[in-house]
N, C-alpha and C positions, 0 to 999 in steps of 0.2 A: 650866615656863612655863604661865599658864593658858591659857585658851582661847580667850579673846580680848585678851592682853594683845600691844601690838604690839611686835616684839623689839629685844634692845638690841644692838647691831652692833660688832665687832671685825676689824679688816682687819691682816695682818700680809704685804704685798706691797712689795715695794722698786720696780718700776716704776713711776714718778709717773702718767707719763698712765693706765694699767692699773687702779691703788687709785684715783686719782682719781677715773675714772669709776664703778666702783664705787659709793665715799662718795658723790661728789655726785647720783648717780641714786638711790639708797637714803635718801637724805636728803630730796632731796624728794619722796619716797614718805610721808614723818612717821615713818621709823625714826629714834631716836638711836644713830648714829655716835662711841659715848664714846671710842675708842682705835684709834691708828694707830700700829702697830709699825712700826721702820725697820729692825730687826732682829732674831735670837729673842731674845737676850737681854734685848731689854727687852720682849717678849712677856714672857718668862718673870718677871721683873721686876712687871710688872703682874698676874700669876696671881695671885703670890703677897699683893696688897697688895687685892686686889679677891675672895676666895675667893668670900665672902657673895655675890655676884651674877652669878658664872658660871654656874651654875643657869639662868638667861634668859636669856644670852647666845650672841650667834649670832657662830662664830668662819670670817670667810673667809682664806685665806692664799692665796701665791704660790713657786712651787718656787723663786724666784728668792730669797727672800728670804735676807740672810747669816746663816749658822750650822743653817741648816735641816737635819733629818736625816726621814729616815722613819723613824727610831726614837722621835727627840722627838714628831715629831706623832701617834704613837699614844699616847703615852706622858701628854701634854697634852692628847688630844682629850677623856678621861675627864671632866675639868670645865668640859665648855662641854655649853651647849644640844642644839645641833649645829656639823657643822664643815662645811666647804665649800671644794675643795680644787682649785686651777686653774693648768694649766700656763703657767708664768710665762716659762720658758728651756726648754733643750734637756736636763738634766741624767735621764738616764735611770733613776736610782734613784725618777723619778714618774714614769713613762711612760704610765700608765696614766691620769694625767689629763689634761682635755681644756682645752683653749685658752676665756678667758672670752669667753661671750656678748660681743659687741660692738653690741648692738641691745639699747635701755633698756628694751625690754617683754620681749625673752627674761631679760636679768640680773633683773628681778624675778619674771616666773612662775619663775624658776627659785628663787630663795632663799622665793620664797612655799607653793614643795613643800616645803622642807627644813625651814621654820619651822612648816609642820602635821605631820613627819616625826614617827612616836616614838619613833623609834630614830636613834643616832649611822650615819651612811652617806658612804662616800666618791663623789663627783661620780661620776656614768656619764652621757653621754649615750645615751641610746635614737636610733636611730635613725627616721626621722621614716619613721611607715606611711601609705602611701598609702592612703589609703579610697575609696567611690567615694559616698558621700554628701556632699551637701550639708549643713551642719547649722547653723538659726538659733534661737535663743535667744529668747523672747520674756519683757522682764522686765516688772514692772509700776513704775510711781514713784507707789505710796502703792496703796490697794485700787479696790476697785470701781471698774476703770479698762475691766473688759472683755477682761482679757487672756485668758483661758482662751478666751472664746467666739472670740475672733482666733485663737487658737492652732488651737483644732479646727477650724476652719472654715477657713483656710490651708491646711491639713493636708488636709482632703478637698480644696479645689481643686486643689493638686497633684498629689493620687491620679486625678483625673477625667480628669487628663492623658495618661495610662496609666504614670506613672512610681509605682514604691514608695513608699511614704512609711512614716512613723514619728511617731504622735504622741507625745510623753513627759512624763506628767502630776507633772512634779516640783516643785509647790505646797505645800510641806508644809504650810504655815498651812492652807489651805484646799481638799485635791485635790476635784476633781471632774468630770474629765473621765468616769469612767465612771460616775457618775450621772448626770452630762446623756445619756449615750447605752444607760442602763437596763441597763449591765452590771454582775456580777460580778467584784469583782476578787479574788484570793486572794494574801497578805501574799508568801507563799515560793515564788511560781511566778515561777520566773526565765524567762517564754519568753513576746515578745509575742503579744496575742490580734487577731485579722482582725475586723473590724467591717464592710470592705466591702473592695470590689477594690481590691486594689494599697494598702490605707490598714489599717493594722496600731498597737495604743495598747498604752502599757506604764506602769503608776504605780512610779515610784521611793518606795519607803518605807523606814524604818530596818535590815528586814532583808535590803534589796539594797543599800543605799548603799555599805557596804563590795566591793561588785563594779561600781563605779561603770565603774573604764578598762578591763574586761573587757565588761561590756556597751553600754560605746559602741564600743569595739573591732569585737564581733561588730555592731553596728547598722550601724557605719560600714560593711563590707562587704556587707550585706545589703540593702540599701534605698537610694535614691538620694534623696531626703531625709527627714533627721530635725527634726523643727519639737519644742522645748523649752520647755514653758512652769513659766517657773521663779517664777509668782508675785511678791511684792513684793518690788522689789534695796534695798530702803533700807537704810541701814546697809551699804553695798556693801562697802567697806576692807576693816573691820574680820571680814567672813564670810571675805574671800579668805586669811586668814591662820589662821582658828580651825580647830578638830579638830575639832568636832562633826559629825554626819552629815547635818543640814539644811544644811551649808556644802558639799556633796562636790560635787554636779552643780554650784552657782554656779561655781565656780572652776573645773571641767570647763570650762563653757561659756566663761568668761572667757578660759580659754590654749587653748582648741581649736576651739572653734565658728569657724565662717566669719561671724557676723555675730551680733551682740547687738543686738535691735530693741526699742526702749524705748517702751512706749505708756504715752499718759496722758490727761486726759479737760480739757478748756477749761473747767470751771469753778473759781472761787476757791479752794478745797481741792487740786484736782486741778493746778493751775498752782504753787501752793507747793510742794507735793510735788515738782514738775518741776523746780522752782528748784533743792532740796534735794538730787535725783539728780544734776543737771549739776553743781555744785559739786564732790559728787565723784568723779563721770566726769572732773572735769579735772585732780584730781588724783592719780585711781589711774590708772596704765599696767596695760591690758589687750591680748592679742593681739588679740581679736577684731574686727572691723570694728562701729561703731556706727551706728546708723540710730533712727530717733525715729517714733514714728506717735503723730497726734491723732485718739484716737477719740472718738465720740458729735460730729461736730460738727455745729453746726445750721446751716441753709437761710439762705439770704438773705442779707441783709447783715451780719449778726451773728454769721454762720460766716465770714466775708468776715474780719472784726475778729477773729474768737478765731484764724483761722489767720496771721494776719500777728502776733499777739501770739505763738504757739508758735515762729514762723519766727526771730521777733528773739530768744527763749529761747534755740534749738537751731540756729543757726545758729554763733554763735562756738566751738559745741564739731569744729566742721567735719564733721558727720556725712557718712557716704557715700549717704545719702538723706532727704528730709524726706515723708511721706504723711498723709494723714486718712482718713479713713474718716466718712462719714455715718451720722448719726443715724438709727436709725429701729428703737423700742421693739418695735411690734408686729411686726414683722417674725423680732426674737430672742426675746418670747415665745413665738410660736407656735412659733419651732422648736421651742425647748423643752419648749413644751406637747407636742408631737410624738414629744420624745426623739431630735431628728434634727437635721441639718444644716440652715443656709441654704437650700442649693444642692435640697435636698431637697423642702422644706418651699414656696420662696418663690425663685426663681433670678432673678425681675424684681425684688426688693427693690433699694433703697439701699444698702443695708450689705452686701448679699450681691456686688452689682457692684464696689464698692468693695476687698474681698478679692481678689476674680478679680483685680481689674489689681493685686492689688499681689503676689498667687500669680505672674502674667504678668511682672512685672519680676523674683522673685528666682529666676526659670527661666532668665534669660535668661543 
């Protein structure tokens, strides 16, 4: 399968409502659902008349199905994609699988692991680890939206809090969080570096991305939150599915993060792009909570207009919060100029107030 090709789906479960749900949540995800076995035989039947595209194809079955053996399905998994295998009955020669998801964002983060998978794997669930962080996502919809500078500047409000934080500059297009704050990063140093109290940055690059659920892992228990700026989500679907290493933290964040907060900026460019993202935020199922900020907006009445314009955007997608943020240039120059935060720099700014209370809501 390439890397971004979205997979082709094979269901061999005899429980209607069971496969049902399944197919029709997988379906309208924009996978093609080409075959639905009602038993192995005609599984088997189909292997044989379809070889050429087994290759792509993502096989899920059900213990209930008739004629099923755990011999056959080692035997057949060799020519599928991947397989994916869920307890359908009580029959104990699968004991070891687990009952399907019955929540349409678990059954997809789930088949969304096994379609970046590169090895054939039978179902385990992991047991869900409690961490003791907080952790938000902040994506962008299109560029120079502002994310980064929200990102770091969230991140120390938090930390001013006296609470841990964690900034995590996983921008591949464009990182720079440690060039706005005049640091050294080094490619193969797996261990965040302190910048100020209680507020700790770490850049995901190609040679950590393979230690992605290891180092959210130790993050999660280390710090009480973790702020994500994951750069531009456009083309969101089609990342949550692919192998490449610029996709590893999106798709973290998408099935694990507490909240994915999508900023974008009120002008003509920056409102298309919005359009673009919500599209399809409504049609990818994601775990994580969605929330929307309008940054750079302007004074008066004309901020008045472009927030009731975002309001009617990002209202039908039901987000769990809607926020802006005010405009105010000199303000993020100078931090910059600085090499320093807001809060640092300018703490009576617009933009810098505007953080705080929305650092103050996701504390709450």
């Amino acid at each position: 399968m390439s890397e971004q090709e979205m997979p082709i789906v094979v269901t061999a479960i005899a429980r209607a409502e069971i496969e049902g749900f399944i197919a029709s949540t997988l379906f309208a995800q924009g996978w093609s659902v080409v075959f639905r076995a009602i038993d192995w035989q005609s599984l088997e039947t189909y292997v044989k008349e379809n070889t050429a595209t087994l290759s792509s194809t993502l096989l899920i079955y059900g213990s209930d199905l008739p004629g099923i053996s755990k011999a056959s399905v080692q035997q057949l998994s060799s020519q599928f994609s991947q397989v994916i295998g869920f307890a359908t009955n009580t029959d104990k020669n699968f004991s070891e699988l687990k009952a399907a998801p019955v929540v349409a964002s678990d059954l997809v983060s789930l088949v969304r692991g096994f379609v970046r998978a590169p090895m054939l794997r039978e179902l385990t669930h992991a047991p869900n680890q409690l961490r003791r962080a907080k952790v938000f996502a902040i994506g962008s919809a299109g560029t120079y939206t502002g994310c980064t500078v929200v990102a770091m500047n969230l991140a120390m409000e938090l930390s001013v809090t006296g609470k841990s934080t964690l900034l995590i500059d996983a921008n591949f297009r464009a990182p720079s969080v440690f060039d706005l704050l005049s640091m050294r990063n080094t490619d193969s140093d797996l261990s965040w570096k302190t910048v100020a109290p209680n507020l700790a940055i770490f850049e995901i690059t190609q040679t950590q991305a393979g230690e992605t659920e290891s180092l959210m892992h130790r993050a999660g228990k280390e710090f009480d939150y973790v702020i994500i700026d994951l750069g531009s989500i456009s083309g969101l679907s089609n990342r949550l599915t692919d192998r490449r290493w610029t996709s590893t933290i999106t798709t973290w964040s998408c099935d694990q993060a507490d909240e994915l907060l999508v900023i974008s900026r009120p002008d003509l460019l920056g409102v298309s792009r919005l359009q673009k993202v919500i599209e399809l935020l409504a049609q990818t199922l994601i775990r994580a909570k969605i929330s929307f900020i309008l940054n750079m907006k302007s004074s008066g009445r004309k901020g008045e207009a472009e927030q009731a314009k975002f309001l009617a955007l990002t209202s039908p997608v039901k987000p769990v919060r809607i926020r802006s943020i005010n405009k105010d240039p000199r303000a993020v120059l100078a931090a910059q100029d600085e090499r320093a935060t807001l809060i640092e720099v300018n703490e009576r700014s617009a933009v810098r107030k505007s953080i705080a209370e929305l650092a103050s809501e996701l504390s709450t």
